[in-house]
C-alpha positions as CSV (number, residue, x, y, z in Angstrom):
1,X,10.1,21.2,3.1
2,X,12.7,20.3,0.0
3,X,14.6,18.8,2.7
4,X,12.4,16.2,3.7
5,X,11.1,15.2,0.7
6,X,14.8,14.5,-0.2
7,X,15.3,12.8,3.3
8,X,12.3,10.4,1.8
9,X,13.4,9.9,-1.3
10,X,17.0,8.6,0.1
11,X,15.4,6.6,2.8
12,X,12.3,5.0,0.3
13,X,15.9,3.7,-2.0
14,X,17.3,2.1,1.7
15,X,13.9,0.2,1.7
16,X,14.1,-0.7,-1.7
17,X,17.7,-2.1,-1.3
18,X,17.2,-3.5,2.3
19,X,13.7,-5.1,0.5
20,X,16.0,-6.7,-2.0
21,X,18.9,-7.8,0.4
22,X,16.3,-9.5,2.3
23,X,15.3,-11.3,-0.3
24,X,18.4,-12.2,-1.3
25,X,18.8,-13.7,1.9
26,X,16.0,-15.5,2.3
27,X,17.0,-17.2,-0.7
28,X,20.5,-17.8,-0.3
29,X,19.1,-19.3,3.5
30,X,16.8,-21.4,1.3
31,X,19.1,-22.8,-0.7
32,X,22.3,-23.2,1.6
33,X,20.9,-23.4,5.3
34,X,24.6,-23.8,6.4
35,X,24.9,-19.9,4.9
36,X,23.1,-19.0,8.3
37,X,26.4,-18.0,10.1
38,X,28.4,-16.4,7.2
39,X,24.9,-14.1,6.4
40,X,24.4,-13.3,10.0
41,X,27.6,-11.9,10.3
42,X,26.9,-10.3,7.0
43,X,23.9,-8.8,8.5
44,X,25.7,-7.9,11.7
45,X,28.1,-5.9,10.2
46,X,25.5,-4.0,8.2
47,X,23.8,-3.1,11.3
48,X,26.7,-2.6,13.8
49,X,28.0,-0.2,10.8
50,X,24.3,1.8,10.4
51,X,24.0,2.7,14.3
52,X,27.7,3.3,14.4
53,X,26.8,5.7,11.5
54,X,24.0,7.2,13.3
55,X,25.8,7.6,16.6
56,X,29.1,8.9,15.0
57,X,27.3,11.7,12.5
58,X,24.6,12.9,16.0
59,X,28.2,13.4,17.6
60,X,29.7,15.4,15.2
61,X,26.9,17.5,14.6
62,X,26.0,17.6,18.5
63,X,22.4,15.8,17.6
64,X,21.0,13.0,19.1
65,X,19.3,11.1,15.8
66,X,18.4,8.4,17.8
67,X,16.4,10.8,20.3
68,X,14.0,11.4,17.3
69,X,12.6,7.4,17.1
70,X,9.9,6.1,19.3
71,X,11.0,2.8,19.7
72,X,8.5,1.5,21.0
73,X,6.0,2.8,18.0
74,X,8.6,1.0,16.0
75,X,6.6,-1.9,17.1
76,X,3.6,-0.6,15.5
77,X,5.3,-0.8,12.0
């Protein structure tokens, strides 16, 4: 049970940071709309990297992370 309430601890921090990034970006959209190609790369690589991450650390550990998300109830969020 210790487990998962440090699993939610680290994962209610991501949401804090990805809250502010967002943010960030919205802003930085807002004030520079010709940012749009330099952030989405930015954001590309964030996300390439996280489900590269994912993949690579279900393969070493011979777990499939991404077999525990619904993605469709994602939707639902």
């Amino acid at each position: 049970m210790e487990q998962n309430e440090n699993v939610i601890s680290h994962l209610r921090q991501a949401i804090s940071h990805l809250d502010a990034a967002l943010s960030l970006t919205i802003d930085s959209l807002k004030e520079n709309p010709s940012s749009k190609k330099s952030i989405g790369k930015i954001w590309e690589e964030f996300l390439g990297t996280f489900f590269n991450k994912v993949r690579s650390k279900g393969k070493e550990n011979n777990v499939n992370l991404l077999s525990l998300i619904s993605f469709p109830k994602l939707k639902k969020f």
